[in-house]
HTML snippet that shows the backbone in 3Dmol.js (N, CA, C, O; Angstrom):
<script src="https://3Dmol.org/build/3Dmol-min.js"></script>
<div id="view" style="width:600px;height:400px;position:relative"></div>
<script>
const pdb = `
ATOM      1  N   UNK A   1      88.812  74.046  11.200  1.00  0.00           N
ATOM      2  CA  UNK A   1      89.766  75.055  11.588  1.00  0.00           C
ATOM      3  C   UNK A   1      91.071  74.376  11.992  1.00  0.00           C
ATOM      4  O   UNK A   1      90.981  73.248  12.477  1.00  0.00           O
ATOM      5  N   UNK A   2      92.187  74.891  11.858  1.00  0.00           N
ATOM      6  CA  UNK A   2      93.540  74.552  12.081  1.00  0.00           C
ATOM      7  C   UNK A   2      94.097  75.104  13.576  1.00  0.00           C
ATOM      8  O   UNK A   2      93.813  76.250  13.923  1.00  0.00           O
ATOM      9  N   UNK A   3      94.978  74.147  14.516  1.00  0.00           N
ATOM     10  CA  UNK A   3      95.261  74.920  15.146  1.00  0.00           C
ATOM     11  C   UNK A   3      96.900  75.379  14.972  1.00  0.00           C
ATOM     12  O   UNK A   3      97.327  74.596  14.123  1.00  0.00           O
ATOM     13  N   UNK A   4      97.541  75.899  15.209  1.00  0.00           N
ATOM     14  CA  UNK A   4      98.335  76.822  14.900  1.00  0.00           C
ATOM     15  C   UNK A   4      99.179  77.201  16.254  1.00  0.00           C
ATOM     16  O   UNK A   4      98.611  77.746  17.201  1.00  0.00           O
ATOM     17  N   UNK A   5     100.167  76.972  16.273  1.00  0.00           N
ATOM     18  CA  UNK A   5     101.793  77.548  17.484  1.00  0.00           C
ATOM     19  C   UNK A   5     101.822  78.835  16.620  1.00  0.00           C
ATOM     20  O   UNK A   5     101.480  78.948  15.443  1.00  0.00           O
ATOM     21  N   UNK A   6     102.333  79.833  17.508  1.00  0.00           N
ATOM     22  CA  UNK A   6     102.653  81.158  17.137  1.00  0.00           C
ATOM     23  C   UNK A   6     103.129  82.090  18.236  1.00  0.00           C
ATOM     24  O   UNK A   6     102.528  82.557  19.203  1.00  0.00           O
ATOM     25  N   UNK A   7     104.774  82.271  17.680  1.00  0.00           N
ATOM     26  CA  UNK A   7     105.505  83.117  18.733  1.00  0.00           C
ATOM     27  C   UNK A   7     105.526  84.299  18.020  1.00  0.00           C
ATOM     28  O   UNK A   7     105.963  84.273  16.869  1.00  0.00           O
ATOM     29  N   UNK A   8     105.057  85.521  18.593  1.00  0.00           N
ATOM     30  CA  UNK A   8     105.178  86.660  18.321  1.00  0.00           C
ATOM     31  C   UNK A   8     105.989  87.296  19.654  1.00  0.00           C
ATOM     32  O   UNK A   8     105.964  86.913  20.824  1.00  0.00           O
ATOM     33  N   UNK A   9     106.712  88.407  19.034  1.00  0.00           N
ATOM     34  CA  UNK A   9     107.676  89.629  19.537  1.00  0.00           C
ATOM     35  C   UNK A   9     106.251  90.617  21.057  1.00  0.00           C
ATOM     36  O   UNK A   9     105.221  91.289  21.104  1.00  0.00           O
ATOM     37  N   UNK A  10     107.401  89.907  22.027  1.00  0.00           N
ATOM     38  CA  UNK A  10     106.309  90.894  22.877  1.00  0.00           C
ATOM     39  C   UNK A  10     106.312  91.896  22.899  1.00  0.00           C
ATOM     40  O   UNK A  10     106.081  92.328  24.028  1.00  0.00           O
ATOM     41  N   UNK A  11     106.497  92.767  22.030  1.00  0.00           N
ATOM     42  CA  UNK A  11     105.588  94.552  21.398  1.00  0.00           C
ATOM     43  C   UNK A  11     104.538  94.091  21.305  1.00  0.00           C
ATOM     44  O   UNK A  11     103.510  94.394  21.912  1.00  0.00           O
ATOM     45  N   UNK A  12     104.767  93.076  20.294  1.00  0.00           N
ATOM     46  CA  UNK A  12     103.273  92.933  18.777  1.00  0.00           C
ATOM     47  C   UNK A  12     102.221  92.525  20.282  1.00  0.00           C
ATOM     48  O   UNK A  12     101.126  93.050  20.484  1.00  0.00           O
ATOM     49  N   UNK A  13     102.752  91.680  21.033  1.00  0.00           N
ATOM     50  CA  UNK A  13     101.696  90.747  21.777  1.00  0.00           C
ATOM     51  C   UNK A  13     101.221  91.380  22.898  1.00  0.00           C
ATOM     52  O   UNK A  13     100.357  90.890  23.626  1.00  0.00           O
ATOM     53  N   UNK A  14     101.785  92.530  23.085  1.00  0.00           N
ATOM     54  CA  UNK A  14     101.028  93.642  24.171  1.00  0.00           C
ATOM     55  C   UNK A  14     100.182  94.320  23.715  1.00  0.00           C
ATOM     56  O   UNK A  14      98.982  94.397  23.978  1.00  0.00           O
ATOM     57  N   UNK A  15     101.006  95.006  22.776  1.00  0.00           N
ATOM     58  CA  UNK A  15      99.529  95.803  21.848  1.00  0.00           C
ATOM     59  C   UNK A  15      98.330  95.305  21.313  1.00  0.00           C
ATOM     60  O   UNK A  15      97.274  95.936  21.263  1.00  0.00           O
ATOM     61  N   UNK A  16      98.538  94.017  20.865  1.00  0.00           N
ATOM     62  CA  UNK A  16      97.388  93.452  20.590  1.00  0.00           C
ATOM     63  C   UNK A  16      96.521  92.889  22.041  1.00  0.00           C
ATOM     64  O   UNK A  16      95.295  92.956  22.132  1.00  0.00           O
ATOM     65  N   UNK A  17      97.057  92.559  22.686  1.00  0.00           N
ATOM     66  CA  UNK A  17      96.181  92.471  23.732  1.00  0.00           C
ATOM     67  C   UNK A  17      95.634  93.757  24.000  1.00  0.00           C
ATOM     68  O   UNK A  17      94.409  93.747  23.877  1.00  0.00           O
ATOM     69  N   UNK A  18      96.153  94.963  24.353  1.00  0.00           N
ATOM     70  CA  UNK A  18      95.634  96.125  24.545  1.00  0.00           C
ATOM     71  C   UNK A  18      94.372  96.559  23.494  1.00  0.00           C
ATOM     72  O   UNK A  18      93.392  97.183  23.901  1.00  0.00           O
ATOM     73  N   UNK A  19      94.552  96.109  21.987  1.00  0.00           N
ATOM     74  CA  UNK A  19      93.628  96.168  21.134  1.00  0.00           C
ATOM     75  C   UNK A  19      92.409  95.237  21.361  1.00  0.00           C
ATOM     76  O   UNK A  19      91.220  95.529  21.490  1.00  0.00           O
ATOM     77  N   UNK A  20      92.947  94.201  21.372  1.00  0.00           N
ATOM     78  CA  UNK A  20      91.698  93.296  21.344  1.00  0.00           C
ATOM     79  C   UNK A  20      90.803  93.511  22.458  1.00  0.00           C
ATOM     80  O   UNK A  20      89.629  93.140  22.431  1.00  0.00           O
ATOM     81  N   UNK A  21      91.415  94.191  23.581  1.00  0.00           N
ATOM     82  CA  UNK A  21      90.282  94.482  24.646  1.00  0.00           C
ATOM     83  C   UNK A  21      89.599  95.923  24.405  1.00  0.00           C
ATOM     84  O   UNK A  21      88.734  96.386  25.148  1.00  0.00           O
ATOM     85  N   UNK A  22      89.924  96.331  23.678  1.00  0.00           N
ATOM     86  CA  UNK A  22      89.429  97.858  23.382  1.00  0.00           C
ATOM     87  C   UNK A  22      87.902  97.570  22.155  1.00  0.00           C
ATOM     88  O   UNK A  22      86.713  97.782  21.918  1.00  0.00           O
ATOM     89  N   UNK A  23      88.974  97.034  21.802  1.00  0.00           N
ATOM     90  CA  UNK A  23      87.757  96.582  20.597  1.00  0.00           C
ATOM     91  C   UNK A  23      86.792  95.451  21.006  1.00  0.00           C
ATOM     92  O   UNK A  23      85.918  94.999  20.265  1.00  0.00           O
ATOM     93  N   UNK A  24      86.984  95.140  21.966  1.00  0.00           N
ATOM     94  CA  UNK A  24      86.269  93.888  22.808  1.00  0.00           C
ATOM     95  C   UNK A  24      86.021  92.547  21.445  1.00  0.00           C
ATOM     96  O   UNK A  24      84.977  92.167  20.914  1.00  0.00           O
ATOM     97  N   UNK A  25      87.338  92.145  21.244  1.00  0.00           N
ATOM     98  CA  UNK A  25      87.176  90.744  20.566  1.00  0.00           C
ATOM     99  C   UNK A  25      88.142  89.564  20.862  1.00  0.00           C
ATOM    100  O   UNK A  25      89.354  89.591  21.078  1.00  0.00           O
ATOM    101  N   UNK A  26      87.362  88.627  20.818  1.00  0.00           N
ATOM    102  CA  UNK A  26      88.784  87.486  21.111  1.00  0.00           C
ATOM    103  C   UNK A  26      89.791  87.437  20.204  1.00  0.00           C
ATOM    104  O   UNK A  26      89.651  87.301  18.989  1.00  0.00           O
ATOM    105  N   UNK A  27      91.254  87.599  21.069  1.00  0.00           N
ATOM    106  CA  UNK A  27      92.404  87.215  20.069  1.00  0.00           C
ATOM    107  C   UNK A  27      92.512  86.469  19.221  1.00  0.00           C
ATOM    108  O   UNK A  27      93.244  86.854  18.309  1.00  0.00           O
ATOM    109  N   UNK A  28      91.923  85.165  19.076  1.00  0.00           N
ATOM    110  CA  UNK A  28      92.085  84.131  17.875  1.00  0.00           C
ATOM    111  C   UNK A  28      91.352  85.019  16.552  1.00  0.00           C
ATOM    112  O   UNK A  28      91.900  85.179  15.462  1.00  0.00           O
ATOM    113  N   UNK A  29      90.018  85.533  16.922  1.00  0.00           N
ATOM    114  CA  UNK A  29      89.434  86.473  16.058  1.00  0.00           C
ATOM    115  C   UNK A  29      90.108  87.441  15.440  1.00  0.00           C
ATOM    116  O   UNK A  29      90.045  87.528  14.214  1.00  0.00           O
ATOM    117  N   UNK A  30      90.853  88.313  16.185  1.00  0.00           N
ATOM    118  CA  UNK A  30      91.816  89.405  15.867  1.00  0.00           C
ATOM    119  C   UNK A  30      92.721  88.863  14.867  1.00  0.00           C
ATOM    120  O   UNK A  30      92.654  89.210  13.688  1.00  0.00           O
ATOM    121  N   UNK A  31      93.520  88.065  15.281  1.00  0.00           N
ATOM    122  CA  UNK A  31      94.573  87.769  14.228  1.00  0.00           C
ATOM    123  C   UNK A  31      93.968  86.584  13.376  1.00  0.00           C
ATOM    124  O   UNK A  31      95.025  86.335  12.797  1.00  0.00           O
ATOM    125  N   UNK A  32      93.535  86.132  13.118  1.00  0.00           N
ATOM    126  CA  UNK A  32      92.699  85.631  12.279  1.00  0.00           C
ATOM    127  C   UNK A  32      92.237  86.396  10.844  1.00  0.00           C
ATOM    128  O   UNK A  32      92.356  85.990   9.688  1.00  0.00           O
ATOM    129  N   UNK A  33      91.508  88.005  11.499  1.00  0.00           N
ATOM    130  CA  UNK A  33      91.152  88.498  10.532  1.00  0.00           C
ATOM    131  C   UNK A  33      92.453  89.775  10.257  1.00  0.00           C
ATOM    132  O   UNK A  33      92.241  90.779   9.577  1.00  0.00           O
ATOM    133  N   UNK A  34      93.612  89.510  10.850  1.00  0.00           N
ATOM    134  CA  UNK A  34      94.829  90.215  10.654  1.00  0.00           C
ATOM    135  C   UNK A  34      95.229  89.670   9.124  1.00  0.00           C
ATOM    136  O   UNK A  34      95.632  90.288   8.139  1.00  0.00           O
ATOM    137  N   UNK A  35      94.956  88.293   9.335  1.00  0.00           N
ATOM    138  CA  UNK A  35      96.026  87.832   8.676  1.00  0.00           C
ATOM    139  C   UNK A  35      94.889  87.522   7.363  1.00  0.00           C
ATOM    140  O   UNK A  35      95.131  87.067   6.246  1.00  0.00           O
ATOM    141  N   UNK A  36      94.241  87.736   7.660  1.00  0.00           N
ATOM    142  CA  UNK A  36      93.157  87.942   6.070  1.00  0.00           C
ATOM    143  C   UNK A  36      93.245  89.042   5.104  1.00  0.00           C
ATOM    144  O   UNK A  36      93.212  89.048   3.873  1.00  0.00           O
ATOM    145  N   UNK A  37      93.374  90.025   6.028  1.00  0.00           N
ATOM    146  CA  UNK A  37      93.747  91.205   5.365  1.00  0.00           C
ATOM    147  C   UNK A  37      95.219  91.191   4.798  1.00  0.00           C
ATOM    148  O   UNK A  37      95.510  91.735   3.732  1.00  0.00           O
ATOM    149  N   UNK A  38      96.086  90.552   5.562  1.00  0.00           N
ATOM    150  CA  UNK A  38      97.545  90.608   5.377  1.00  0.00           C
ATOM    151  C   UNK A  38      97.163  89.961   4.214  1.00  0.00           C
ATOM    152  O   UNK A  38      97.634  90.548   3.240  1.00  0.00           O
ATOM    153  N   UNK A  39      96.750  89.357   4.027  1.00  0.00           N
ATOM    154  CA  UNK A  39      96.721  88.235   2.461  1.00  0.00           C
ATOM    155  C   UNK A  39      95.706  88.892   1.667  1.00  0.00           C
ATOM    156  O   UNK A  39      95.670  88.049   0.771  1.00  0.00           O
ATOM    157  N   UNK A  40      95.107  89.501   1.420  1.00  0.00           N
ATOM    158  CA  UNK A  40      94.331  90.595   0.572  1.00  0.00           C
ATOM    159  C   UNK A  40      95.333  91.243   0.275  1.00  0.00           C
ATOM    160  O   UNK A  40      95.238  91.359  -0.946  1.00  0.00           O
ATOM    161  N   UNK A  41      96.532  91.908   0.697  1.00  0.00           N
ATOM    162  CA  UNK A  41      97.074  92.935   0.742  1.00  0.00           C
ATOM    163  C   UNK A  41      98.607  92.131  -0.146  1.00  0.00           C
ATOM    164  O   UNK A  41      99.380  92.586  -0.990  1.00  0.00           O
ATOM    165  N   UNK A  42      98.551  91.266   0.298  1.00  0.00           N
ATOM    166  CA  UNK A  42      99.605  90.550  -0.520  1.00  0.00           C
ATOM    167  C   UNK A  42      99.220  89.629  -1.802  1.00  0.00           C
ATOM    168  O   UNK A  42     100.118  89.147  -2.492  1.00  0.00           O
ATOM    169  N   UNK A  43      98.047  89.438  -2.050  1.00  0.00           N
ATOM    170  CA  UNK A  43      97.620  88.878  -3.478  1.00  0.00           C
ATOM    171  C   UNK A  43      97.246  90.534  -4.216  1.00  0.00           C
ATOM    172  O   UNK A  43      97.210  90.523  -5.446  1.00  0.00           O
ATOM    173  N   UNK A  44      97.026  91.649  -3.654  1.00  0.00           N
ATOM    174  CA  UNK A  44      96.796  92.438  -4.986  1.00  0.00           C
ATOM    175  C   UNK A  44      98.528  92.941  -5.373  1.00  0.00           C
ATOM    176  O   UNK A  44      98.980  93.435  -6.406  1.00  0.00           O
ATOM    177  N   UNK A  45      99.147  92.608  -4.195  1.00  0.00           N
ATOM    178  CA  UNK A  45     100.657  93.273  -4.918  1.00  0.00           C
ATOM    179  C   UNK A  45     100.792  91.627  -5.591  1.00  0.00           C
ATOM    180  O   UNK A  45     101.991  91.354  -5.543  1.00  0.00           O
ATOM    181  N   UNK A  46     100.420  91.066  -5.877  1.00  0.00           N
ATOM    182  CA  UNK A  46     100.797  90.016  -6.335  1.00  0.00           C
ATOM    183  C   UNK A  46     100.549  90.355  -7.666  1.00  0.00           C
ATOM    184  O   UNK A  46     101.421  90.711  -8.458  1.00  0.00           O
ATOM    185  N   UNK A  47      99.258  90.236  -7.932  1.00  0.00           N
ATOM    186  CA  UNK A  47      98.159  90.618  -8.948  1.00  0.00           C
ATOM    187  C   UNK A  47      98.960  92.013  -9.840  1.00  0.00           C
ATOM    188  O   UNK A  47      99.245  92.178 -11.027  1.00  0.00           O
ATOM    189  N   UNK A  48      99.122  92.801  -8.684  1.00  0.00           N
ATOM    190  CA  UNK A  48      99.663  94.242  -9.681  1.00  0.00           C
ATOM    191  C   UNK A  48     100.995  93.802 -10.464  1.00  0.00           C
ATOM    192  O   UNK A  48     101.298  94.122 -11.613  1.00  0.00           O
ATOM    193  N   UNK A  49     101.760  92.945  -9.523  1.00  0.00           N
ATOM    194  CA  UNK A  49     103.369  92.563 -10.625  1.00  0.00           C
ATOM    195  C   UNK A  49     103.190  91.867 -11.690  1.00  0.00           C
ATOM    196  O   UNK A  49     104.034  91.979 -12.579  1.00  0.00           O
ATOM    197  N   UNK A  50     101.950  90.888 -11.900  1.00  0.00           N
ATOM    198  CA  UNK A  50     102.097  89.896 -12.945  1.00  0.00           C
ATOM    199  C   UNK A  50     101.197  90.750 -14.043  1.00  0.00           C
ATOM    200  O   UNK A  50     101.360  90.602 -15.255  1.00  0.00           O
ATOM    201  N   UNK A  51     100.350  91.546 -13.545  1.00  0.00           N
ATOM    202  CA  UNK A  51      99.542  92.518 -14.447  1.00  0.00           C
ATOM    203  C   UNK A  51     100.991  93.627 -15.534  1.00  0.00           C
ATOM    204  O   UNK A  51     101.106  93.732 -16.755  1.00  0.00           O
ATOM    205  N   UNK A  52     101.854  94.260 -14.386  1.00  0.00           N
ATOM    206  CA  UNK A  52     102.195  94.883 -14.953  1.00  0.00           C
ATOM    207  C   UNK A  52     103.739  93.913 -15.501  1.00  0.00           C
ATOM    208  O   UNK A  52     104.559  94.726 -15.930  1.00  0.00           O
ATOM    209  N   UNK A  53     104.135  92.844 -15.557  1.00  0.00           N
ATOM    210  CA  UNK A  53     104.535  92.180 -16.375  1.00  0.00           C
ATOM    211  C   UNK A  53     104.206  91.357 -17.438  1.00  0.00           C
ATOM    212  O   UNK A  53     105.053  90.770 -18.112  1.00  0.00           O
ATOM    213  N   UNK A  54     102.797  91.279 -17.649  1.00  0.00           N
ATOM    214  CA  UNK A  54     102.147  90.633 -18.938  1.00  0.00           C
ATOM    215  C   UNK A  54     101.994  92.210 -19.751  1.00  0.00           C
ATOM    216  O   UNK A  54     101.752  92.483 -20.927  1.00  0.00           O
ATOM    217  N   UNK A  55     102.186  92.853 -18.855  1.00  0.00           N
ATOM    218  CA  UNK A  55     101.491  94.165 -20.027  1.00  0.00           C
ATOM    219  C   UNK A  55     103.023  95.242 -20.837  1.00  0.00           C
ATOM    220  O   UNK A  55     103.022  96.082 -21.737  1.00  0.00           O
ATOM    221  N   UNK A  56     104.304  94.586 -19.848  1.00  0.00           N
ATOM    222  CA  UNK A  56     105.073  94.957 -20.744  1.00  0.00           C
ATOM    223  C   UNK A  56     105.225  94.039 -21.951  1.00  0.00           C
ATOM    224  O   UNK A  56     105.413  94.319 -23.135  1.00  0.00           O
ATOM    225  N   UNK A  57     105.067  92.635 -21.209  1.00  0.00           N
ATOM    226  CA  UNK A  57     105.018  91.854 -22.768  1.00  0.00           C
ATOM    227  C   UNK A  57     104.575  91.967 -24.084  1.00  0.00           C
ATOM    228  O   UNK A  57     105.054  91.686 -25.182  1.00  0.00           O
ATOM    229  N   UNK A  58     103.245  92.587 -23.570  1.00  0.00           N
ATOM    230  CA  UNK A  58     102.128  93.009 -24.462  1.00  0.00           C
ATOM    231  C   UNK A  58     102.207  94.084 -25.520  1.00  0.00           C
ATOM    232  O   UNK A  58     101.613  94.186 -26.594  1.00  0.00           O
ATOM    233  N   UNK A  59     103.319  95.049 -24.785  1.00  0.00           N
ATOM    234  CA  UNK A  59     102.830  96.502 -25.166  1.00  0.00           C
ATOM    235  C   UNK A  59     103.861  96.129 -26.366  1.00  0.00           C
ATOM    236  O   UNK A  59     103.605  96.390 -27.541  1.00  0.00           O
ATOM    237  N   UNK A  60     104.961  95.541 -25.972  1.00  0.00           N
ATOM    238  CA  UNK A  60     106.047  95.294 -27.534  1.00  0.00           C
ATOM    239  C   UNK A  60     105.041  95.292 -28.979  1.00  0.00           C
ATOM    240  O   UNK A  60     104.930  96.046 -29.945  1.00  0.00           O
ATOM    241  N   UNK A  61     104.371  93.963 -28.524  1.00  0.00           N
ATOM    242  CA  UNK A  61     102.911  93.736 -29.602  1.00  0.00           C
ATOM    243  C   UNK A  61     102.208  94.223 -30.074  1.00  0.00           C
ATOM    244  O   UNK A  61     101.694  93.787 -31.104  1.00  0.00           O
ATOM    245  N   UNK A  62     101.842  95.489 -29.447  1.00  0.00           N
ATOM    246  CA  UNK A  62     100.506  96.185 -29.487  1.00  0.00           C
ATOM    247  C   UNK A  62     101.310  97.377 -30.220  1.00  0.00           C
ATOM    248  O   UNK A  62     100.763  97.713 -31.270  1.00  0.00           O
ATOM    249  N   UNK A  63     102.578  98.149 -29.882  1.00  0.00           N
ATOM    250  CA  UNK A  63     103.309  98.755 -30.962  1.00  0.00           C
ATOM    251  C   UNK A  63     103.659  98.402 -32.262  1.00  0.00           C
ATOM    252  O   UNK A  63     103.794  99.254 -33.140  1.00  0.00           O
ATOM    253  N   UNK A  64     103.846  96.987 -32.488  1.00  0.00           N
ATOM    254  CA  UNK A  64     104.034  96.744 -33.808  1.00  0.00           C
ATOM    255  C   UNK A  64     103.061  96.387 -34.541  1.00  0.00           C
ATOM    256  O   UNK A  64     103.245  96.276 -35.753  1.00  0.00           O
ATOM    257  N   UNK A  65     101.848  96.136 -33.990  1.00  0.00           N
ATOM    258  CA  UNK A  65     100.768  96.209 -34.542  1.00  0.00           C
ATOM    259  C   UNK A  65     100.109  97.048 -35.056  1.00  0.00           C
ATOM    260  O   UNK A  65      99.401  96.956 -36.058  1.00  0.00           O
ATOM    261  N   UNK A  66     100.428  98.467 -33.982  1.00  0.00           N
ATOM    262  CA  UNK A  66      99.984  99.482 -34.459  1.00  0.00           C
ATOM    263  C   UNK A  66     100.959 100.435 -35.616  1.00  0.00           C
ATOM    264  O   UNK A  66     100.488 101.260 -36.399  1.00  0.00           O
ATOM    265  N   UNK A  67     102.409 100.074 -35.479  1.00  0.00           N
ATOM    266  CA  UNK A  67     102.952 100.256 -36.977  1.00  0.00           C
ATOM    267  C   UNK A  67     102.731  99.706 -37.946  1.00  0.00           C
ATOM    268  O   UNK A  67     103.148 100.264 -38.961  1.00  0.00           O
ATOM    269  N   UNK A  68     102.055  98.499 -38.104  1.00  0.00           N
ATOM    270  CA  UNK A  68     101.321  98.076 -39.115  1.00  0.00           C
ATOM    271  C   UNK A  68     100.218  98.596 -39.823  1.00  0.00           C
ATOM    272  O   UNK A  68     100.088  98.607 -41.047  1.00  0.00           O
ATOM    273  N   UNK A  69      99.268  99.115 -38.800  1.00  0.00           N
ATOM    274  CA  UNK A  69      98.247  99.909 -38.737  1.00  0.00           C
ATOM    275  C   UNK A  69      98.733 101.208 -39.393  1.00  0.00           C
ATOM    276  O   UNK A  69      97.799 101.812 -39.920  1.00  0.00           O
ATOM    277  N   UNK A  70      99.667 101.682 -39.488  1.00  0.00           N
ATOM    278  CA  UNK A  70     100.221 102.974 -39.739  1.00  0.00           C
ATOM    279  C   UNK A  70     100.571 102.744 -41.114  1.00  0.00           C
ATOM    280  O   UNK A  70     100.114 103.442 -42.019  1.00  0.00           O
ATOM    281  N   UNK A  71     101.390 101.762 -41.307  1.00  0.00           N
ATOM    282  CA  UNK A  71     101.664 101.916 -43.089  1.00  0.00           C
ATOM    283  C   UNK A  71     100.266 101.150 -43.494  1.00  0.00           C
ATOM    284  O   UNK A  71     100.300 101.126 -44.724  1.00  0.00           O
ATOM    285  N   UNK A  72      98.965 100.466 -43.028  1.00  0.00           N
ATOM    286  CA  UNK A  72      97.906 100.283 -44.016  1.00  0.00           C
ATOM    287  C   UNK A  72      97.634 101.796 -44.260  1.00  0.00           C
ATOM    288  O   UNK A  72      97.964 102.085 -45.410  1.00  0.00           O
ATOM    289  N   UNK A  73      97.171 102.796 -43.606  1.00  0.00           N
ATOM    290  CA  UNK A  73      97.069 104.113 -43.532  1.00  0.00           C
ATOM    291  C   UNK A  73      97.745 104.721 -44.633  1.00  0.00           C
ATOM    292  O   UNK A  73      97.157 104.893 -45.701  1.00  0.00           O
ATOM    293  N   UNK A  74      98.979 105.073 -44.452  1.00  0.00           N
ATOM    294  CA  UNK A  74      99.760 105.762 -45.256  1.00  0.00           C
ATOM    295  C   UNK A  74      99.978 104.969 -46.515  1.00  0.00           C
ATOM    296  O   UNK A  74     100.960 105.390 -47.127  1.00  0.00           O
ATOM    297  N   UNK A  75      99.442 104.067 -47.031  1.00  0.00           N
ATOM    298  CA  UNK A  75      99.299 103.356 -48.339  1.00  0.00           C
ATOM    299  C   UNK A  75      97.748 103.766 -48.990  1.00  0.00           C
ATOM    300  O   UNK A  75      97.348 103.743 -50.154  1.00  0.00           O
ATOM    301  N   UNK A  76      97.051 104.158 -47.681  1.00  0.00           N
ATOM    302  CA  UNK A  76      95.609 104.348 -48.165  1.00  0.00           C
ATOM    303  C   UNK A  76      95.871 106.041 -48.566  1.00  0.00           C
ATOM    304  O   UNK A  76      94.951 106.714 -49.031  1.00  0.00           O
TER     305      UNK A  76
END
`;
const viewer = $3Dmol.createViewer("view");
viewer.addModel(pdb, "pdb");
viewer.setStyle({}, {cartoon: {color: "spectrum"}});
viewer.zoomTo();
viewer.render();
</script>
């Protein structure tokens, strides 16, 4: 495990204290699994931009392919 300095905004650091005792867990725990989720949450927007930029690439392709497909057709 790493240890880690971390200044947070005392809002964030009240409320989370107020949370973490509600929920009865230790703070290192809390933000720990904050920031797991924060990174779940930032690899699928990751995931969704490069998805939906390979698939405009794609779709150019997949149209002219399928006009190809169209005059084998209309020759048949």
């Amino acid at each position: 495990m790493k240890n880690l300095s971390l200044k947070l905004d005392d809002d964030i650091f009240q409320e989370t204290e107020k949370i973490v005792t509600k929920v009865k867990k230790n703070r290192n725990r809390y933000i720990n699994e904050a920031i797991e989720l924060y990174n779940r949450l930032h690899r699928r927007r990751l995931l969704s931009k490069q998805l939906s930029k390979e698939s405009k690439i794609v779709s150019k392709d997949s149209l002219e392919i399928l006009a190809e497909f169209e005059k084998l057709n209309d020759e048949n």
